[in-house]
KOLBALO-850412 format. One record per residue: residue in one letter; residue number from 1; x, y, z of N, C-alpha, C, O in turn. Coordinates in nm, 2 decimals. Last residue first. Layout:
<sites>
('A' NUM (X Y Z) (X Y Z) (X Y Z) (X Y Z))
...
</sites>
This chain:
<sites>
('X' 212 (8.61 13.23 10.05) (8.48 13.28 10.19) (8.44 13.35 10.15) (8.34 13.40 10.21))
('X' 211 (8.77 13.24 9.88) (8.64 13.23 9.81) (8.55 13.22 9.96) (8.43 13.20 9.96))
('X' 210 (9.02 13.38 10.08) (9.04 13.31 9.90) (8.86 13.36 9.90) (8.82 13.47 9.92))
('X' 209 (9.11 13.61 10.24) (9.01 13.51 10.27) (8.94 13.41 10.16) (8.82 13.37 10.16))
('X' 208 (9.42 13.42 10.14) (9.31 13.47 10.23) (9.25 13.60 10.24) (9.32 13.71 10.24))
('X' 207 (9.54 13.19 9.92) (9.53 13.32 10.01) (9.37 13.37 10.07) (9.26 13.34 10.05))
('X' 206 (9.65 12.86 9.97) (9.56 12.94 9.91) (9.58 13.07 9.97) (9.64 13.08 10.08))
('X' 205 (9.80 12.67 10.11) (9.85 12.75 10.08) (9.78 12.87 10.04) (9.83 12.98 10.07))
('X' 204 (9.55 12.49 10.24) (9.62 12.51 10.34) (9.75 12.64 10.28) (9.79 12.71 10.37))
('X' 203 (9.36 12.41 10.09) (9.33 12.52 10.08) (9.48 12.61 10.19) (9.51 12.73 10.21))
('X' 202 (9.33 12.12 9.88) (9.36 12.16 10.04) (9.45 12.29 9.98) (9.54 12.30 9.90))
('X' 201 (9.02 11.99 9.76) (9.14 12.10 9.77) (9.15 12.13 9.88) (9.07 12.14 9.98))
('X' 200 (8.95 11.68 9.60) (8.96 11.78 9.71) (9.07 11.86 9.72) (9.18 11.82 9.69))
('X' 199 (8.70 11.52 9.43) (8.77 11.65 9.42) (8.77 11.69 9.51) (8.67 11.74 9.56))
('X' 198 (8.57 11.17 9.40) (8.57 11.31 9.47) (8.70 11.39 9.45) (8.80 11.33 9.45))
('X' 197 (8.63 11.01 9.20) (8.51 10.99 9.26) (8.47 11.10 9.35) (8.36 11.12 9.38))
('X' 196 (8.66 11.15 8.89) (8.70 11.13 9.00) (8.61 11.12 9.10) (8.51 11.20 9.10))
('X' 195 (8.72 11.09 8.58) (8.68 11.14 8.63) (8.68 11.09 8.77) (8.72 10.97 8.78))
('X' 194 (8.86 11.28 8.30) (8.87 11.19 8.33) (8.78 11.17 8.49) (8.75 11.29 8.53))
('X' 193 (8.94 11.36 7.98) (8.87 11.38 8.07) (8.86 11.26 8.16) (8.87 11.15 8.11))
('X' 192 (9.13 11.58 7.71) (9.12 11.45 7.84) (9.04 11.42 7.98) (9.09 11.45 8.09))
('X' 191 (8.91 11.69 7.40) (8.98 11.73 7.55) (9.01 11.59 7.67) (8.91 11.52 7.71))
('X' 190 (8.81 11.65 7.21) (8.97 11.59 7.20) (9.03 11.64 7.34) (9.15 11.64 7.38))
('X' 189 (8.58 11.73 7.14) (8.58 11.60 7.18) (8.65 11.51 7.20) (8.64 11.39 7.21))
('X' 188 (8.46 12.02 7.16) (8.61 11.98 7.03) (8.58 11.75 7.06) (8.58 11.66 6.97))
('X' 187 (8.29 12.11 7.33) (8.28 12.06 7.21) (8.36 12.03 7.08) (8.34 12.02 6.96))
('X' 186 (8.18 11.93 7.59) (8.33 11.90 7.52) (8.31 11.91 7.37) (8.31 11.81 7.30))
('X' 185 (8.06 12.00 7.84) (8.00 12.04 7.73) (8.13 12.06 7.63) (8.18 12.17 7.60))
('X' 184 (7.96 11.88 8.14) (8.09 11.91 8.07) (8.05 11.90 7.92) (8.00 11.80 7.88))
('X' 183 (7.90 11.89 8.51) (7.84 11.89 8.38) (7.95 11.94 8.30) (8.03 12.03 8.34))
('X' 182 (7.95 11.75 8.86) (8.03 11.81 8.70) (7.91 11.78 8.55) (7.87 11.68 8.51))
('X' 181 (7.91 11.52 8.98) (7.77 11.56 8.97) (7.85 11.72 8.84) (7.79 11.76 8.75))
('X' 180 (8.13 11.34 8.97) (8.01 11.27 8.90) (7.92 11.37 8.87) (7.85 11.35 8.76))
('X' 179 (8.43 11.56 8.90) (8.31 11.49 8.97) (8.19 11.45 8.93) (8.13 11.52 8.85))
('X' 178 (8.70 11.57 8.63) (8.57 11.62 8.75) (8.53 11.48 8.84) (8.57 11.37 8.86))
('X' 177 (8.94 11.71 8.52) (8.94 11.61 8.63) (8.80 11.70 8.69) (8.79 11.80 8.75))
('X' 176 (9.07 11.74 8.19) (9.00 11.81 8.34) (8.95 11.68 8.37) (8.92 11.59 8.30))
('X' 175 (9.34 11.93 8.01) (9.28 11.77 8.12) (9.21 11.81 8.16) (9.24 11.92 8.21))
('X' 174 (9.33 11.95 7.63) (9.32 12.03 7.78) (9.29 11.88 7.86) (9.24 11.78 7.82))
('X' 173 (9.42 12.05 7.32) (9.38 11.98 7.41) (9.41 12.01 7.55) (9.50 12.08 7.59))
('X' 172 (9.10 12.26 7.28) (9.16 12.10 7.35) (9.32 12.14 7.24) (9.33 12.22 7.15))
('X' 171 (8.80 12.47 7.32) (8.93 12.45 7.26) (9.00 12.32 7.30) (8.93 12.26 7.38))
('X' 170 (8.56 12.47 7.44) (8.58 12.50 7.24) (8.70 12.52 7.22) (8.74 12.59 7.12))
('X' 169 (8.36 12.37 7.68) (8.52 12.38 7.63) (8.50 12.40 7.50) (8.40 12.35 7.45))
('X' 168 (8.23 12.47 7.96) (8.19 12.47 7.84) (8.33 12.47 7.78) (8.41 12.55 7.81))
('X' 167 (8.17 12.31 8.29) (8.21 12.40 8.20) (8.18 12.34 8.00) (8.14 12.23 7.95))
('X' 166 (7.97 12.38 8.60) (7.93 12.37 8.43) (8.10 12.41 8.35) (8.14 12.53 8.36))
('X' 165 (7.96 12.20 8.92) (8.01 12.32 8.83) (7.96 12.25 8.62) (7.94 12.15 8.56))
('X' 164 (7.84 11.97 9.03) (7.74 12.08 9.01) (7.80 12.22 8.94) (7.74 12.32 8.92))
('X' 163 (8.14 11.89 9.17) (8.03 11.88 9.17) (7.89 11.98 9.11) (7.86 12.08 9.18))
('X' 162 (8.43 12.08 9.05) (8.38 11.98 9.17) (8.20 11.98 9.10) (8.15 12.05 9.02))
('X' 161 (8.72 11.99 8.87) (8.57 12.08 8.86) (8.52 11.99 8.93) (8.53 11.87 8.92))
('X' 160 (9.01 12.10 8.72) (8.94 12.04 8.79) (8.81 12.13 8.81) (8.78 12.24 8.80))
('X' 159 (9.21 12.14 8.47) (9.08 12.20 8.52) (9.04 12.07 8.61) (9.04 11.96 8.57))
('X' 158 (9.52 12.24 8.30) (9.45 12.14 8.39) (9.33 12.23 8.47) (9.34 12.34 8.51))
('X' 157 (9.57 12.32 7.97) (9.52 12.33 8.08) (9.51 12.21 8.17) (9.50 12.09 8.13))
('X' 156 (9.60 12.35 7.66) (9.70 12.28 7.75) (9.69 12.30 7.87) (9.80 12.31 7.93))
('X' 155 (9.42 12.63 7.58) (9.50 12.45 7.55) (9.57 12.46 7.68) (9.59 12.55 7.76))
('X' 154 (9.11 12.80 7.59) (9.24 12.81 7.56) (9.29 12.64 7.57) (9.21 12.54 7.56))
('X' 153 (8.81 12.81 7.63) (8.87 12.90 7.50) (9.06 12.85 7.46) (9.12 12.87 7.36))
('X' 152 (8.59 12.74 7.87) (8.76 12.73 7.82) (8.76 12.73 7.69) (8.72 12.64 7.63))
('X' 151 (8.44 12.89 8.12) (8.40 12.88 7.99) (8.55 12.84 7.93) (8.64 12.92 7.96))
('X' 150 (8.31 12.75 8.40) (8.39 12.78 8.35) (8.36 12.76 8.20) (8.30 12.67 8.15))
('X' 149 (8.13 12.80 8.71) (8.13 12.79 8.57) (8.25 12.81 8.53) (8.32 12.88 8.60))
('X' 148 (8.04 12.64 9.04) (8.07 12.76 8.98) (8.10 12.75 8.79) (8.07 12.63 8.77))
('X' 147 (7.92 12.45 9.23) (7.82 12.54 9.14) (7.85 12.68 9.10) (7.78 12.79 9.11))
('X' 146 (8.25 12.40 9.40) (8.11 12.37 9.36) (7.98 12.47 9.28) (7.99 12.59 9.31))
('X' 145 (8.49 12.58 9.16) (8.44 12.50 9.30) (8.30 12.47 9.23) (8.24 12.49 9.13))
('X' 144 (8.83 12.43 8.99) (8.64 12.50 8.98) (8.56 12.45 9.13) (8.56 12.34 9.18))
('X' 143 (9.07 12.57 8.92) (9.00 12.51 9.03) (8.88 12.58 9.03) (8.83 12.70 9.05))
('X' 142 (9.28 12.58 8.68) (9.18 12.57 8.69) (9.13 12.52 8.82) (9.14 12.40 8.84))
('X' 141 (9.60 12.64 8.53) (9.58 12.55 8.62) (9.44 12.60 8.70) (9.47 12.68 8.79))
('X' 140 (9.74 12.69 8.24) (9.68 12.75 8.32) (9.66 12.59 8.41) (9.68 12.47 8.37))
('X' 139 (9.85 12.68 7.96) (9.92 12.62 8.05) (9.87 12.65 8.22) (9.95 12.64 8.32))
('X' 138 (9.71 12.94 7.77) (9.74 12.81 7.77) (9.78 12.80 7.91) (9.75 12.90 7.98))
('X' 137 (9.37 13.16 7.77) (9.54 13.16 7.74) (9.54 13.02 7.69) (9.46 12.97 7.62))
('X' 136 (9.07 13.18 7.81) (9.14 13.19 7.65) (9.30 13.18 7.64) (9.36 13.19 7.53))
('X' 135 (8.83 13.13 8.04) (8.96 13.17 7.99) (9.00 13.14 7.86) (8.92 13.07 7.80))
('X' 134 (8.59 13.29 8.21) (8.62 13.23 8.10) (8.76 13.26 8.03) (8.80 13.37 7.98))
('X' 133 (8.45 13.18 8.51) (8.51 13.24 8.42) (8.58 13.19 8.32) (8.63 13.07 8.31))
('X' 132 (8.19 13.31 8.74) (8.24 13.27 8.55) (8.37 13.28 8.57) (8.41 13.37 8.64))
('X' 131 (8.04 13.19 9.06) (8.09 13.27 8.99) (8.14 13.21 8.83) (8.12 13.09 8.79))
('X' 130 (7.94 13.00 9.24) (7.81 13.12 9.19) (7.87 13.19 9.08) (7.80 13.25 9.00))
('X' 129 (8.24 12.95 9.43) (8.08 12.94 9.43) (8.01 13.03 9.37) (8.00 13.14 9.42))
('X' 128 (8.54 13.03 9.24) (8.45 13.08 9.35) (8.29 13.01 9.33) (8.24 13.01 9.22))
('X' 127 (8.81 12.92 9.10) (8.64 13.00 9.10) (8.59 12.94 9.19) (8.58 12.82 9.21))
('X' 126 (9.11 13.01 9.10) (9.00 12.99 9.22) (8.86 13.04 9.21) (8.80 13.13 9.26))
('X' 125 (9.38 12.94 8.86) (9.22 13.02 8.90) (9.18 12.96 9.01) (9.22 12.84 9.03))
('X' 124 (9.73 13.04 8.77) (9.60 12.92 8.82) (9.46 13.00 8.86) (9.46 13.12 8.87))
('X' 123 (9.86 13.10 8.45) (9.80 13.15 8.58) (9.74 13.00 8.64) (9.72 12.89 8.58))
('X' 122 (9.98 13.04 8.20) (10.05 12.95 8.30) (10.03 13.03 8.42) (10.13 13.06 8.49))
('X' 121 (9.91 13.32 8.03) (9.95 13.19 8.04) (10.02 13.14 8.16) (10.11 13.20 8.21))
('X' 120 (9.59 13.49 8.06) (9.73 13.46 8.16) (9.78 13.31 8.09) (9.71 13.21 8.09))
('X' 119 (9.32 13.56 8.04) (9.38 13.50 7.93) (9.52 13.49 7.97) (9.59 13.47 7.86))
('X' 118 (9.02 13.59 8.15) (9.15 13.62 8.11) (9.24 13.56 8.05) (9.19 13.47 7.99))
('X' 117 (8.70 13.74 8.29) (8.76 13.71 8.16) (8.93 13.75 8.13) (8.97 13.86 8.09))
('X' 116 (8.51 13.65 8.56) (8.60 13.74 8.48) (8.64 13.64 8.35) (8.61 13.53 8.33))
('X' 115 (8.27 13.78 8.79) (8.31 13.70 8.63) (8.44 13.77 8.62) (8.47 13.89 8.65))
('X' 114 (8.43 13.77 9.10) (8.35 13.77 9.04) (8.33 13.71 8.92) (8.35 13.59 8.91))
('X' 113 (8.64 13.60 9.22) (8.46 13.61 9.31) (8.43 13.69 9.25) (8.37 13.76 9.33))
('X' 112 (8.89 13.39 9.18) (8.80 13.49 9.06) (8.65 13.43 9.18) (8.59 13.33 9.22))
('X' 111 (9.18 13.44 9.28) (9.09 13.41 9.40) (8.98 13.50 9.24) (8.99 13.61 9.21))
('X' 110 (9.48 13.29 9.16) (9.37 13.41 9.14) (9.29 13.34 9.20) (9.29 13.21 9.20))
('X' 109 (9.73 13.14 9.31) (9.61 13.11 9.25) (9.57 13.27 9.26) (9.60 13.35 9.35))
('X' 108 (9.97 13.13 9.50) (9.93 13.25 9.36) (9.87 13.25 9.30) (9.89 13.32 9.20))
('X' 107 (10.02 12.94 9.62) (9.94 13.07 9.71) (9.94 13.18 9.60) (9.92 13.30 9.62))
('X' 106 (9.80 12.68 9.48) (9.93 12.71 9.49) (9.91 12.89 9.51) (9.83 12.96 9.46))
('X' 105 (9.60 12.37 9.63) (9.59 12.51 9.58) (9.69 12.61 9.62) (9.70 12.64 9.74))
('X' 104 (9.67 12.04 9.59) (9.67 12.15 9.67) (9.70 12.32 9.60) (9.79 12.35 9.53))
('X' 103 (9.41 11.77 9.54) (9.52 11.87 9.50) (9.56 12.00 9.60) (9.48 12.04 9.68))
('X' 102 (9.32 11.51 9.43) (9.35 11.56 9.59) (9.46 11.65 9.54) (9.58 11.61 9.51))
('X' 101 (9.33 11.38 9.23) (9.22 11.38 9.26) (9.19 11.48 9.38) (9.08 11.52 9.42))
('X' 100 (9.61 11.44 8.99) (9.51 11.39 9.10) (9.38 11.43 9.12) (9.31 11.50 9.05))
('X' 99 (9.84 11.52 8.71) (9.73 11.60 8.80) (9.66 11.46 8.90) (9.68 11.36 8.84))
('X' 98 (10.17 11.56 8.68) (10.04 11.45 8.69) (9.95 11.52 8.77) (9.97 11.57 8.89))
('X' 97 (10.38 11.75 8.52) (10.32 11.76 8.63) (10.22 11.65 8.62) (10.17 11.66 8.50))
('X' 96 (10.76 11.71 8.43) (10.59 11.66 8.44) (10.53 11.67 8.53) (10.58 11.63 8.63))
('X' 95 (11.07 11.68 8.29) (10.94 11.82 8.39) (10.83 11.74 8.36) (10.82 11.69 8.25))
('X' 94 (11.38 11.58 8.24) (11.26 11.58 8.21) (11.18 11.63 8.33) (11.22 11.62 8.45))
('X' 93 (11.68 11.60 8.26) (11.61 11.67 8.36) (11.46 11.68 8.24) (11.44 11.78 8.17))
('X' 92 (11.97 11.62 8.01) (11.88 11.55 8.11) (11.78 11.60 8.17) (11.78 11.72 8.13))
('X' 91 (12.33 11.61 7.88) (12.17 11.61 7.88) (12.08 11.61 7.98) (12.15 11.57 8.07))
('X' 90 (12.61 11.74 7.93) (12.56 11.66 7.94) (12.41 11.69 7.91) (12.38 11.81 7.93))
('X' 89 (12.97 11.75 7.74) (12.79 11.81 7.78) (12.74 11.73 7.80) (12.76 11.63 7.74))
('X' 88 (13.25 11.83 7.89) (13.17 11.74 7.92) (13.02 11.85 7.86) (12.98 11.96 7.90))
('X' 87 (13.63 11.94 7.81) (13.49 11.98 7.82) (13.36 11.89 7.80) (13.34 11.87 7.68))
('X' 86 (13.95 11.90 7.91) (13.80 11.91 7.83) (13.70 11.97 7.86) (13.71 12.05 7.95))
('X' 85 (14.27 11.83 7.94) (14.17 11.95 7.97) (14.08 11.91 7.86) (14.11 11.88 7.74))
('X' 84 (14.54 11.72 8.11) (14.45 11.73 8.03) (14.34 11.83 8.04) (14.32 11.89 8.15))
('X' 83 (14.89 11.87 8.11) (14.75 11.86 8.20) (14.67 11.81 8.09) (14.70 11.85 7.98))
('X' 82 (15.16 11.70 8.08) (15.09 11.77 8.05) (14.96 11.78 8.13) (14.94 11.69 8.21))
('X' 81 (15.52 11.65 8.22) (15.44 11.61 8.22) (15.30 11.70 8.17) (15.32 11.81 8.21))
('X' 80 (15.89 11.50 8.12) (15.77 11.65 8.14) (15.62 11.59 8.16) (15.60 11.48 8.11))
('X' 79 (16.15 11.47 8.26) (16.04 11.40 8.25) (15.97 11.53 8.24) (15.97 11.64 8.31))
('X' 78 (16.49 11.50 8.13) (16.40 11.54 8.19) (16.34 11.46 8.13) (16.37 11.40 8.03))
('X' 77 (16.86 11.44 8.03) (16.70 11.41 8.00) (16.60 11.42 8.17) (16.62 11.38 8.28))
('X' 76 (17.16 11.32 8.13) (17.08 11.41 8.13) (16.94 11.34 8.05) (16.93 11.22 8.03))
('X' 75 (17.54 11.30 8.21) (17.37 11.23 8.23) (17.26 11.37 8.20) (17.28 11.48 8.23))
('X' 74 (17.83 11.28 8.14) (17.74 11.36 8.15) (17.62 11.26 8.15) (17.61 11.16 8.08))
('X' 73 (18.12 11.20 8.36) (18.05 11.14 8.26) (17.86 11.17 8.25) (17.78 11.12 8.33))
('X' 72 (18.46 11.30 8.18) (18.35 11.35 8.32) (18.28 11.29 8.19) (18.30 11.29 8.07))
('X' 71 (18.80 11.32 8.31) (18.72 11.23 8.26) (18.58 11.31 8.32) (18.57 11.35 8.43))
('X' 70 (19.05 11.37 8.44) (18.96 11.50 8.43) (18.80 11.42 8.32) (18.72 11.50 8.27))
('X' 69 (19.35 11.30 8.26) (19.25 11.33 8.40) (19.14 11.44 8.36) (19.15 11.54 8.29))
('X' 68 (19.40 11.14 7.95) (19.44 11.20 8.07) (19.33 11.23 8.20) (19.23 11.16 8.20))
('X' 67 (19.10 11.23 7.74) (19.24 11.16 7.75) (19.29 11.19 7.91) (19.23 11.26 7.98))
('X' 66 (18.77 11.20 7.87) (18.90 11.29 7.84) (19.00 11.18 7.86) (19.01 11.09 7.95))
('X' 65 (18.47 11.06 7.73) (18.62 10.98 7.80) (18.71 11.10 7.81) (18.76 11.10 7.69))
('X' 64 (18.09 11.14 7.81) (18.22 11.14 7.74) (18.32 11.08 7.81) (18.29 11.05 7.93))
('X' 63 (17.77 10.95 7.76) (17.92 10.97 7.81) (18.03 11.01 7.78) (18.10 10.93 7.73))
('X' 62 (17.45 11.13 7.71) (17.59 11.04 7.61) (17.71 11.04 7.76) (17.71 11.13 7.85))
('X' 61 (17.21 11.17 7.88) (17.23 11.18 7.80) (17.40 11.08 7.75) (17.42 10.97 7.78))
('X' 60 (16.84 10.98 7.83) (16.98 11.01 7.90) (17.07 11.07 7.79) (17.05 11.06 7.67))
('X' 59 (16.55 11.13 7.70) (16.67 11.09 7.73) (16.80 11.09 7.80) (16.86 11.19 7.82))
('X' 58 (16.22 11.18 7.87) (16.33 11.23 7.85) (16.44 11.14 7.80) (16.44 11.05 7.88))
('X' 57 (15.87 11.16 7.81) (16.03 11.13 7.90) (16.10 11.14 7.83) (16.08 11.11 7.71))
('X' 56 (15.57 11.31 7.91) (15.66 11.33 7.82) (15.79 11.28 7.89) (15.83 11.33 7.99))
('X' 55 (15.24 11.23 7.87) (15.35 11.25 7.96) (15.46 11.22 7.84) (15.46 11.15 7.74))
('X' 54 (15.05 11.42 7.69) (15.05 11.32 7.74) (15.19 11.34 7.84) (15.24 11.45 7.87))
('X' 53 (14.76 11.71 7.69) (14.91 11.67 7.69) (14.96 11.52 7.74) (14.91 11.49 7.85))
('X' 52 (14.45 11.63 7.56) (14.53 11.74 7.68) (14.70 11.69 7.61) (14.72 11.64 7.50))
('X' 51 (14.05 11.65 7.64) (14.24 11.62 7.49) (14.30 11.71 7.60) (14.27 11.80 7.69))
('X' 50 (13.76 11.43 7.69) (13.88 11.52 7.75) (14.01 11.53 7.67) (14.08 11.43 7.64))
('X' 49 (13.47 11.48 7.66) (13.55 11.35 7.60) (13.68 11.48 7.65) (13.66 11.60 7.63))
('X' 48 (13.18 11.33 7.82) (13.19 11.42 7.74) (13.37 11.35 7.67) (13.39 11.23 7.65))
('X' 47 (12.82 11.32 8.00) (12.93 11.23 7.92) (13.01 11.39 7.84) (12.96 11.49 7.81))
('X' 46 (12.58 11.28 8.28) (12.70 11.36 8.15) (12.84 11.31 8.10) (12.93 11.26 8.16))
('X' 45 (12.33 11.09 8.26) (12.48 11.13 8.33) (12.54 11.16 8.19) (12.55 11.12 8.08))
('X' 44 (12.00 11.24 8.33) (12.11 11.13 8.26) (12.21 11.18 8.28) (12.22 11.30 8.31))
('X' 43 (11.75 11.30 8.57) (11.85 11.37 8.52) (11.94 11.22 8.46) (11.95 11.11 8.52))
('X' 42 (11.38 11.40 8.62) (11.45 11.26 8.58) (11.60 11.31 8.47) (11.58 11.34 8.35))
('X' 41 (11.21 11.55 8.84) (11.29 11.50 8.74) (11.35 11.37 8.72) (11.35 11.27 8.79))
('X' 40 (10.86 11.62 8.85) (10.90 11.54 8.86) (11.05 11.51 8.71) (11.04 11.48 8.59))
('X' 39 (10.76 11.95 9.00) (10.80 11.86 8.90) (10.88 11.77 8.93) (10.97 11.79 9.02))
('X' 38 (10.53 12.10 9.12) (10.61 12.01 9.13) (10.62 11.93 9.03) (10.54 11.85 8.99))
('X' 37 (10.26 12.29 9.00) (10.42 12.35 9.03) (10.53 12.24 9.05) (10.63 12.29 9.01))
('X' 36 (10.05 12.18 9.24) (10.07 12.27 9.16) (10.20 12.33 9.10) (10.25 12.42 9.16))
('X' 35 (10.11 11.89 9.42) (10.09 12.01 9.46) (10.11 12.10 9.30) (10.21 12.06 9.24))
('X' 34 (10.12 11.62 9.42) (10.01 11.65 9.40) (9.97 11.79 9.43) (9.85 11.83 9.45))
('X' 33 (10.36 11.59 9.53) (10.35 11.52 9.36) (10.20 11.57 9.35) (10.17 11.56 9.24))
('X' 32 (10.39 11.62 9.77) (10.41 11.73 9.69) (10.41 11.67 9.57) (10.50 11.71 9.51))
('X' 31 (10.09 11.53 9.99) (10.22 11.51 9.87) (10.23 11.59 9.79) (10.13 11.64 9.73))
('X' 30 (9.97 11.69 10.26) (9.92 11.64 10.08) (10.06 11.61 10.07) (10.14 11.67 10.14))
('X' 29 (9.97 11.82 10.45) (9.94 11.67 10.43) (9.93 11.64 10.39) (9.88 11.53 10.41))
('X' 28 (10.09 12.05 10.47) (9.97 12.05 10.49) (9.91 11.94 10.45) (9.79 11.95 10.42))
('X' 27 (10.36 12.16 10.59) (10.27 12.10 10.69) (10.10 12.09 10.66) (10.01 12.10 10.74))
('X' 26 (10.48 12.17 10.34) (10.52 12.03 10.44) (10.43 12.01 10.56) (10.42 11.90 10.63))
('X' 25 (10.41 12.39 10.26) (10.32 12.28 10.20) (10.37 12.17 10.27) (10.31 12.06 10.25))
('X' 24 (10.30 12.65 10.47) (10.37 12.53 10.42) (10.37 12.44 10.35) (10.28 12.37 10.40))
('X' 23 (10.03 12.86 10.55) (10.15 12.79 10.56) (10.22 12.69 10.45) (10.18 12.68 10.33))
('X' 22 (9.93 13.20 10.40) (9.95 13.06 10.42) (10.05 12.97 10.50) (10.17 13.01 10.50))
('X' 21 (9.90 13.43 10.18) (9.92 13.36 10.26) (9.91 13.23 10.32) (9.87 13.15 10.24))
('X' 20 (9.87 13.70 9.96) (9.88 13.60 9.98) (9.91 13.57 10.09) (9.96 13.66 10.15))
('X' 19 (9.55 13.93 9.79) (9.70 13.89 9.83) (9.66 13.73 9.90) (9.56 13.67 9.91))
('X' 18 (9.39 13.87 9.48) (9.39 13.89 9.60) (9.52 13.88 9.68) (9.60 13.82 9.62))
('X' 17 (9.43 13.99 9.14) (9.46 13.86 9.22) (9.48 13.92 9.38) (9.57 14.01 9.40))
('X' 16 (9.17 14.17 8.99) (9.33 14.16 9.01) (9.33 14.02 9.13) (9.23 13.97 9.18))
('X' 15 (8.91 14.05 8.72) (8.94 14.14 8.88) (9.11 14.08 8.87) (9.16 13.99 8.79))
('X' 14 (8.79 14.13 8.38) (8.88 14.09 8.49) (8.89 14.17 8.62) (8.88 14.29 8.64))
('X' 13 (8.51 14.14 8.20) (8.64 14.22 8.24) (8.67 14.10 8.33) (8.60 14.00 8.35))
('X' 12 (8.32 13.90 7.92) (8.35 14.01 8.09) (8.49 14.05 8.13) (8.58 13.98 8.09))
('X' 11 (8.33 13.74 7.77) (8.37 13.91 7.71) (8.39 13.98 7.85) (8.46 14.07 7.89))
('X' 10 (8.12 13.55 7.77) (8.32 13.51 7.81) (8.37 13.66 7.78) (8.50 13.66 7.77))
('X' 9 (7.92 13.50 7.86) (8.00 13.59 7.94) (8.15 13.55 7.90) (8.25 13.54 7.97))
('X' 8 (7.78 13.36 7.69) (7.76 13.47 7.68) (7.83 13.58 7.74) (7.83 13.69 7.70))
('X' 7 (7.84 13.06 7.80) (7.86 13.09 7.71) (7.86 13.24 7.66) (7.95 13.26 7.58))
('X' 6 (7.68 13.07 8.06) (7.83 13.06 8.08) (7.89 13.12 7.91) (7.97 13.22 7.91))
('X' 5 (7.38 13.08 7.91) (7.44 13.22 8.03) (7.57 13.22 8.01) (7.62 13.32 7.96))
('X' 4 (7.38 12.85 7.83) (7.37 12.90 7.72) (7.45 13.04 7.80) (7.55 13.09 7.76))
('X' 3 (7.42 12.70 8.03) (7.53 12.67 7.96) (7.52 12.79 7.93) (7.61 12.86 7.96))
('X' 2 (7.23 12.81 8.35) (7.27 12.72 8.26) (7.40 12.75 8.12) (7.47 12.85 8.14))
('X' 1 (7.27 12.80 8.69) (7.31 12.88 8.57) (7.33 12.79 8.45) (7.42 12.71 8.44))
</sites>
């Protein structure tokens, strides 16, 4: 399918997202730094500053003398003591996803087996062998399979793209991570590209029957 085709379909409707299943992502051998969705934090210690009551002591008190009997010698003064009380804010918890080379497909990826055209912020895609599609949101997460297309209209994307897939970009900035045999038509020329000696998806969460 050449470009000028991928380019022409970015108007096509949309299909709905297939259901879901799967196992685990602990039992599917990938690292979760390379799973869709995993963030890497990084929390600073909370600082803050506390006002309260200090401790409070008392005086003795005086002695008196009675003339004659009956002399009495008074003591007195209490210890009081206060609570302190504050309030602490603290800062922290930076978010980053790093994309790879070996990724794993998150079980709410859209399974796209046909063209479609959408525009979801912060969707993931499953294009399918043979299939379009052309997105226009942001924060989207892209799995292009082998000799499938993508048309990208939107920012802040991660696209991976295996072998022999086409995409066409006119928007950045965006990451995509291809393969040697990937064709890539960057025409802003500010998108991050980068490239990998192989693209592999472990399909272990994906839904079923995803792109069979």
């Amino acid at each position: 399918m050449t470009r000028s085709t991928v380019a022409l379909l970015m108007m096509i409707g949309c299909t709905e997202p297939s259901g879901y299943g799967g196992k685990a992502v602990s039992d599917s051998g990938m690292l979760l730094t390379n799973t869709v969705g995993t963030n890497t934090n990084t929390n600073t210690t909370n600082t803050g500053t506390s006002t309260g009551n200090t401790t409070q002591t008392g005086t003795t008190g005086s002695t008196t003398t009675a003339t004659g009997t009956g002399g009495s010698t008074g003591t007195g003064g209490t210890t009081g003591t206060g609570t302190a009380t504050g309030t602490a804010t603290g800062t922290g918890g930076t978010t980053s996803f790093v994309p790879t080379c070996v990724v794993v497909l998150p079980a709410d990826v859209i399974v796209v087996d046909s063209t479609m055209n959408d525009a979801t912020d912060g969707a993931s895609y499953w294009v399918c062998r043979g299939e379009i599609l052309s997105y226009s949101g942001t924060d989207a997460h892209i799995f292009v399979e082998n000799s499938a297309d993508l048309v990208l209209n939107g920012q802040d994307s991660f696209v991976w793209l295996q072998s022999n897939s086409d995409l066409a970009a006119f928007d950045s900035p965006n990451t995509v991570l291809y393969e040697p045999g990937a064709a890539i038509n960057d025409t802003t020329g500010l998108n991050l590209l980068t490239l990998c000696p192989e693209i592999l998806y472990d399909y272990s969460l994906a839904p079923s029957p995803g792109c069979n």
